[in-house]
C-alpha positions in Angstrom: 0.0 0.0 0.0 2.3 2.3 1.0 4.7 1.9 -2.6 1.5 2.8 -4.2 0.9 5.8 -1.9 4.6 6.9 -3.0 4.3 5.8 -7.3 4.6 8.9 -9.2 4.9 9.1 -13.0 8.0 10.7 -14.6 6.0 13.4 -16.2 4.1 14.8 -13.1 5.3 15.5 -9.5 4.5 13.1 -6.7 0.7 13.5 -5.1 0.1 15.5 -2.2 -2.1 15.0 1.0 -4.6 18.5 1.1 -5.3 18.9 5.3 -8.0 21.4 6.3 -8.7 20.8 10.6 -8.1 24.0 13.1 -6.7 21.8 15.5 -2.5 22.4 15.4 -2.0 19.0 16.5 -4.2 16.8 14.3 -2.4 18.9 11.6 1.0 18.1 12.8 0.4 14.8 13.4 -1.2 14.5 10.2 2.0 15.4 8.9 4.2 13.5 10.6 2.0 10.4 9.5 2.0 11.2 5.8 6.0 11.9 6.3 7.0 8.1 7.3 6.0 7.3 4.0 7.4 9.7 2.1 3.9 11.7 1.3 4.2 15.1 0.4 1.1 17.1 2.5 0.4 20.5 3.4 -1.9 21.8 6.2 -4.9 24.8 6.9 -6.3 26.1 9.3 -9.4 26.8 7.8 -11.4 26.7 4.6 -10.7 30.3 4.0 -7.1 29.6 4.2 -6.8 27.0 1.4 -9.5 29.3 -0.9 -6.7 31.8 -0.9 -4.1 29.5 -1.1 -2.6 28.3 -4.5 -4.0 24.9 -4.9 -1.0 22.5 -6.5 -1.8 21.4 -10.1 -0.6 17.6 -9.2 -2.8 14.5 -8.0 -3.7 15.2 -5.2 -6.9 14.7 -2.1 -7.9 16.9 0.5 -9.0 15.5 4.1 -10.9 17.5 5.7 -12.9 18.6 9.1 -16.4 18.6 9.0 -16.8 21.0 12.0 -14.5 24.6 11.1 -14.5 27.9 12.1 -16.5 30.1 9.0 -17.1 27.5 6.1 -17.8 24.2 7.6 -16.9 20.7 5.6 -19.7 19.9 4.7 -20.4 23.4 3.2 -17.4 23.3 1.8 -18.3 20.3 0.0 -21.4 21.5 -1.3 -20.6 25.4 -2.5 -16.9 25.0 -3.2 -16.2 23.8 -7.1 -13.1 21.8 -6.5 -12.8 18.5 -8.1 -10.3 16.9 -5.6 -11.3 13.5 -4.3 -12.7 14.7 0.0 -12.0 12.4 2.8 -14.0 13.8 5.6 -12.5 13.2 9.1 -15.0 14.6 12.5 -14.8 14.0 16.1 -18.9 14.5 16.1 -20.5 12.1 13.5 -23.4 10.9 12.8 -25.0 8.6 10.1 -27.0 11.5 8.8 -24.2 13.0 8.5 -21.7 10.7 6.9 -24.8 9.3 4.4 -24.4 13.4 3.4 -21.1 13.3 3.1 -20.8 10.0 1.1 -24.0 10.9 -1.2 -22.0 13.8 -2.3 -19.0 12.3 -3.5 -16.9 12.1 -0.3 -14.6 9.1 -0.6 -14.8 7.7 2.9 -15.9 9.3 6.3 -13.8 8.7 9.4 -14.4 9.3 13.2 -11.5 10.8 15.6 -9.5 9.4 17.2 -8.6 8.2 13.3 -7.1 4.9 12.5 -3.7 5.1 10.6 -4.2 2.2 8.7 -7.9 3.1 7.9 -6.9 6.6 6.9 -3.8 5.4 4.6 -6.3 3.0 2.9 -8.9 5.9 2.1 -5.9 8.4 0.8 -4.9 5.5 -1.3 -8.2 5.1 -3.1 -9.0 9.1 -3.3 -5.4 9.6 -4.9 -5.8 6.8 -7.6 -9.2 8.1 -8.2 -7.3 11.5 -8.6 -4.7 10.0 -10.5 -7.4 8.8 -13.1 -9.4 12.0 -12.9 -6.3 13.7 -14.1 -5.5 10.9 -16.6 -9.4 11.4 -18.3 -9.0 14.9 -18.1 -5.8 14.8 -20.5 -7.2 12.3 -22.6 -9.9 14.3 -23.4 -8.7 17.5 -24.0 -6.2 15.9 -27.0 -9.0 13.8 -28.1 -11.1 17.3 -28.5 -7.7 18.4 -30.2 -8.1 16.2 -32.7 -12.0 16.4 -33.3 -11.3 19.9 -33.1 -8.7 19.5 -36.3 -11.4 17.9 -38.7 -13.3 20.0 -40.8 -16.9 21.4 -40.1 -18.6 18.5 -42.7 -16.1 15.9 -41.1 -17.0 16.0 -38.1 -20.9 16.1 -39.1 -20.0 13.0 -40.8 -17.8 11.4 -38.0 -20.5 12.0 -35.9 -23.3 10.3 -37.9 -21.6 7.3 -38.6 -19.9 6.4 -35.4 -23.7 6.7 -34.3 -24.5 3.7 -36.5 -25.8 5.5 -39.4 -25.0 3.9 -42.9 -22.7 5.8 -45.5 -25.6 6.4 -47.4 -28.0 7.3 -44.6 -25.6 9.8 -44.1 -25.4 11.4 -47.1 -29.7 11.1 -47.7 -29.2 13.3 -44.0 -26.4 15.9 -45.1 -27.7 16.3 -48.7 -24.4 15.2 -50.2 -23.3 12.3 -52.5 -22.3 8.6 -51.2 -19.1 9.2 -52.2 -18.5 12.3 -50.5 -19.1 10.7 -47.4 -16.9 8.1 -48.2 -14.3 10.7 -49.0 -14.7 12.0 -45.9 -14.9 8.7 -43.9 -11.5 8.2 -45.7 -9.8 11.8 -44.8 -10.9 11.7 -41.0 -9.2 8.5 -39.9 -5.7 9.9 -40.8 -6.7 12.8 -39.1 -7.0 11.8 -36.2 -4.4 9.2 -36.1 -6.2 6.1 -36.3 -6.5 3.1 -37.8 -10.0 1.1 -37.4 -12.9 2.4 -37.4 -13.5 0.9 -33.7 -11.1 3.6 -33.0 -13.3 5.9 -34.0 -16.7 4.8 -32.2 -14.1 4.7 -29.0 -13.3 8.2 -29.3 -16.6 9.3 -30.1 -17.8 7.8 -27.2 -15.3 9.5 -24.7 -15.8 12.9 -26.5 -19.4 12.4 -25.4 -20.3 12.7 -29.3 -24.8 11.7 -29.1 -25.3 7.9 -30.1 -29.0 8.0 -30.3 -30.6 7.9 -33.6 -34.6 7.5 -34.1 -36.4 7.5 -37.8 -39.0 9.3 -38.7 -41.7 8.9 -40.9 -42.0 5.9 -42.9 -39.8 6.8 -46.2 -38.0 9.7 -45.2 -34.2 9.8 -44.3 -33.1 9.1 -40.7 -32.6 11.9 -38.8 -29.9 12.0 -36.0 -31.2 12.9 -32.8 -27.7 15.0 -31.9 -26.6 18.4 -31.8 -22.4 18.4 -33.2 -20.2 20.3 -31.5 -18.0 22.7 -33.5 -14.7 24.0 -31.8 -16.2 26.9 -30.3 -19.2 24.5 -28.4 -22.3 26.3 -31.2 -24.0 23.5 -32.8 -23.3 22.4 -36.9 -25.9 20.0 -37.2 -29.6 19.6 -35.2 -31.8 17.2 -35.8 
């Protein structure tokens, strides 16, 4: 457990241990914890404090104290837009409470006097899910890169077919020839630096691209349920 707790790529720095309590010496032993194993972490006093701190731009979690002077955790939790995986730690739980807490994303809640072993296990889990947070969020962003790259009737295309459509289904929908949507088929796939067209339906998919298709009345073209997303987010295509 504790080599996983200390794996870093070679590309990113090593994770970091977020600790929001306003008691001095569950901070400092907080720290001393997370420093037998060689796990960066850095401490506030209160919610207010971290807000105007710079939050660190590596995988990271935060643990955090449900009862604090101003904001309290679970406030926190609710109004703050932060993304980092919350381990909430409290002294004064109750189920209410930690159902709260837990329904809202929290990745474990823990009762004071804490556990070492239960609290390493619950950093472990909210770093990898960090870690793979991160990991999607790259992904994404080059895949959108890419989709980006294509041209405005490319990606109308891309779009259609990936959804199941037939080449030409597609074309009865865009008001083009079969062969230009072959064409295009064709010019996307080097594009985007792929090789099968599974490749494609995969990266629809984790752009988010619409799958659903429904037909309309009997002998008119399928239309595509979908709105495609140019560049800029606007629409090129409603059905």
């Amino acid at each position: 457990m504790e080599l996983a707790l200390r794996h870093r790529s070679n590309d990113e720095p090593g994770p970091v241990v977020l600790v929001i309590d306003d008691d001095p010496d569950v901070r400092e032993g907080l720290r001393a914890l997370f420093e037998s194993i060689n796990l960066q972490s850095r401490s506030f006093k209160s919610a207010e404090e971290f807000l105007r701190s710079q939050i660190p731009d590596q995988v990271s979690c935060l643990i955090l104290d449900v009862r604090l002077p101003g904001v309290s955790g679970l406030d926190f939790q609710t109004n703050v837009q932060i993304d980092i995986p919350i381990i909430f730690i409290t002294g004064y739980g109750d189920i209410p409470m930690s159902v709260k807490a837990m329904k809202a994303g929290a990745v474990e809640f823990l009762t004071k006097p804490l556990r070492e072993q239960d609290l390493l296990d619950a950093v472990r889990v909210a770093l990898n899910r960090d870690r793979e947070r991160r990991y999607r969020k790259v992904t994404t962003h080059d895949l959108r890169s890419h989709f980006d790259s294509l041209s405005p009737r490319e990606r109308e295309v891309m779009t259609l077919v990936t959804a199941g459509m037939m080449n030409k289904q597609v074309a009865a929908e865009l008001g083009i020839s079969e062969i230009t949507v072959k064409v295009h088929r064709h010019n996307v796939m080097p594009k985007l630096d792929i090789k099968a067209f599974t490749d494609l339906v995969r990266m629809a998919d984790a752009l988010g691209l619409p799958r659903t298709i429904r037909r309309t009345d009997v002998g008119t073209p399928i239309q595509a349920a979908r709105q495609i997303p140019g560049p800029d987010g606007t629409s090129l295509l409603s059905a």
